[in-house]
DRENDO-1510 file (C-alpha; in Angstrom, 1 decimal, always signed):
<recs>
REC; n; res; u; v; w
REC; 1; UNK; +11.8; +93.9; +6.1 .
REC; 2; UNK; +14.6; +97.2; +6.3 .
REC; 3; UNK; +12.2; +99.9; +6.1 .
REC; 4; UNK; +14.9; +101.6; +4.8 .
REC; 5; UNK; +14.9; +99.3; +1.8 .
REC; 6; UNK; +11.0; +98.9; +1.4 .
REC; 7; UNK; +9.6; +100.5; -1.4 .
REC; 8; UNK; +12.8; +100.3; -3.6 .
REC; 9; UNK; +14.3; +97.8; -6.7 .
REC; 10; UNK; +16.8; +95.5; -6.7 .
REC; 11; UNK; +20.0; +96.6; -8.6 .
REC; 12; UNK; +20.0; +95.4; -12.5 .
REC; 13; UNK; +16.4; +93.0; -12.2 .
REC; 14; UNK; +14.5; +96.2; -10.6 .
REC; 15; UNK; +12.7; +93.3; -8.7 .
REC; 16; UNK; +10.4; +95.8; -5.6 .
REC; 17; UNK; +11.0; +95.2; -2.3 .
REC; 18; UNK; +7.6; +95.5; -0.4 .
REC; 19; UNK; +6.8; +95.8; +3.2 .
REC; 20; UNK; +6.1; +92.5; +4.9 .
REC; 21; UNK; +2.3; +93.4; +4.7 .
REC; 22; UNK; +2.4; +93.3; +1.3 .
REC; 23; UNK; +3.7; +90.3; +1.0 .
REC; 24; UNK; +1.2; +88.7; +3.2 .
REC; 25; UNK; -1.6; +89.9; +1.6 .
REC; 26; UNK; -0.3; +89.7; -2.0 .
REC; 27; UNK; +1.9; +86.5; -1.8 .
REC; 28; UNK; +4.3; +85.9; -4.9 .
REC; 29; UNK; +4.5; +82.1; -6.5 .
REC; 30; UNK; +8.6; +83.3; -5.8 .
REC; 31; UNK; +10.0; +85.3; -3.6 .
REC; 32; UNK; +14.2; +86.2; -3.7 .
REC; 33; UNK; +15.6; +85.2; -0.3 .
REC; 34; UNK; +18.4; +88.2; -0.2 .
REC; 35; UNK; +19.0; +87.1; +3.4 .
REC; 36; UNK; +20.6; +83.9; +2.8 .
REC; 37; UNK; +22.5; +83.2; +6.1 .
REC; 38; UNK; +19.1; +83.5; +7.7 .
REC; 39; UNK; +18.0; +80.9; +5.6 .
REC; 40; UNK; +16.5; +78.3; +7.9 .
REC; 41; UNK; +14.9; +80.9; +10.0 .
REC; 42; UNK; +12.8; +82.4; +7.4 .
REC; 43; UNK; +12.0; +79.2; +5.5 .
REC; 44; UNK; +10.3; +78.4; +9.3 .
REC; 45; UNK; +8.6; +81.2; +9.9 .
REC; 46; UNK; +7.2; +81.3; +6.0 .
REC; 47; UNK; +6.4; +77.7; +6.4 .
REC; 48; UNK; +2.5; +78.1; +5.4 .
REC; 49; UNK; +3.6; +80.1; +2.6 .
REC; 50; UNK; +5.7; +77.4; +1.4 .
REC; 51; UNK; +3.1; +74.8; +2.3 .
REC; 52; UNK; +0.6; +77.0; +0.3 .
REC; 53; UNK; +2.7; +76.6; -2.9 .
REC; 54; UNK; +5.0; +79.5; -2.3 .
REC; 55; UNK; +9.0; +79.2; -2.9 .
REC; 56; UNK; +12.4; +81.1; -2.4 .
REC; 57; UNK; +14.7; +81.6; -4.9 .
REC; 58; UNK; +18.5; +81.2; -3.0 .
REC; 59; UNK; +21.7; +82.9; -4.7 .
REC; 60; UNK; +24.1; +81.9; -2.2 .
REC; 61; UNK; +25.9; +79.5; -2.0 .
REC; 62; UNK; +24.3; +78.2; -5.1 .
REC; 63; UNK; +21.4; +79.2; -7.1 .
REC; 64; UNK; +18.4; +77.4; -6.0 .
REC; 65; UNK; +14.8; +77.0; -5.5 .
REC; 66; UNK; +13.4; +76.1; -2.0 .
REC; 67; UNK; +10.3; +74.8; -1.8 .
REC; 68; UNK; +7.8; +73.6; +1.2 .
REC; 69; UNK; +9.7; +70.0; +1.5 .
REC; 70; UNK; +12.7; +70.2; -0.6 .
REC; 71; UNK; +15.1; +72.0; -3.0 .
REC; 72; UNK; +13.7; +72.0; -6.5 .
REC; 73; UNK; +15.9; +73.0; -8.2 .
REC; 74; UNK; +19.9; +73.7; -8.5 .
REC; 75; UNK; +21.9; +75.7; -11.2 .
REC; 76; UNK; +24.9; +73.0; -13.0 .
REC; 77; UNK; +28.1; +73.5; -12.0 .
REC; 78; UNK; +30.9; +74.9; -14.0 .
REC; 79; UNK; +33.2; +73.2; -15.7 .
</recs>
């Protein structure tokens, strides 16, 4: 929610970062959780989001999906 950064693309996927407005009246099915150490206090405050359907996609420390109850999803680890 950086003003500063609203309105811009995320290096290399160009994925836009929109104003929190946008988000809530135009929810994604995914949405890239950039803050990761703020993890657990966004996944609360998005909870009906989640509930709804919605989920985060988490790069750090491990690719996942995060969902209203659980992690869907988790990238293998390297060999």
């Amino acid at each position: 929610t950086t003003p500063i950064k609203q309105g811009k693309l995320s290096p290399g996927a160009h994925i836009p970062i929109v104003p929190y407005d946008v988000f809530v009246a135009d929810p994604p099915a995914v949405a890239l959780l950039f803050a990761w150490n703020h993890e657990a206090e966004i996944v609360a405050k998005e909870r009906a989001w989640l509930e709804a359907g919605g989920r985060f996609l988490v790069y750090v420390p491990q690719v996942r999906y995060v969902g209203a109850d659980t992690v869907l999803a988790t990238t293998p680890k390297e060999a």
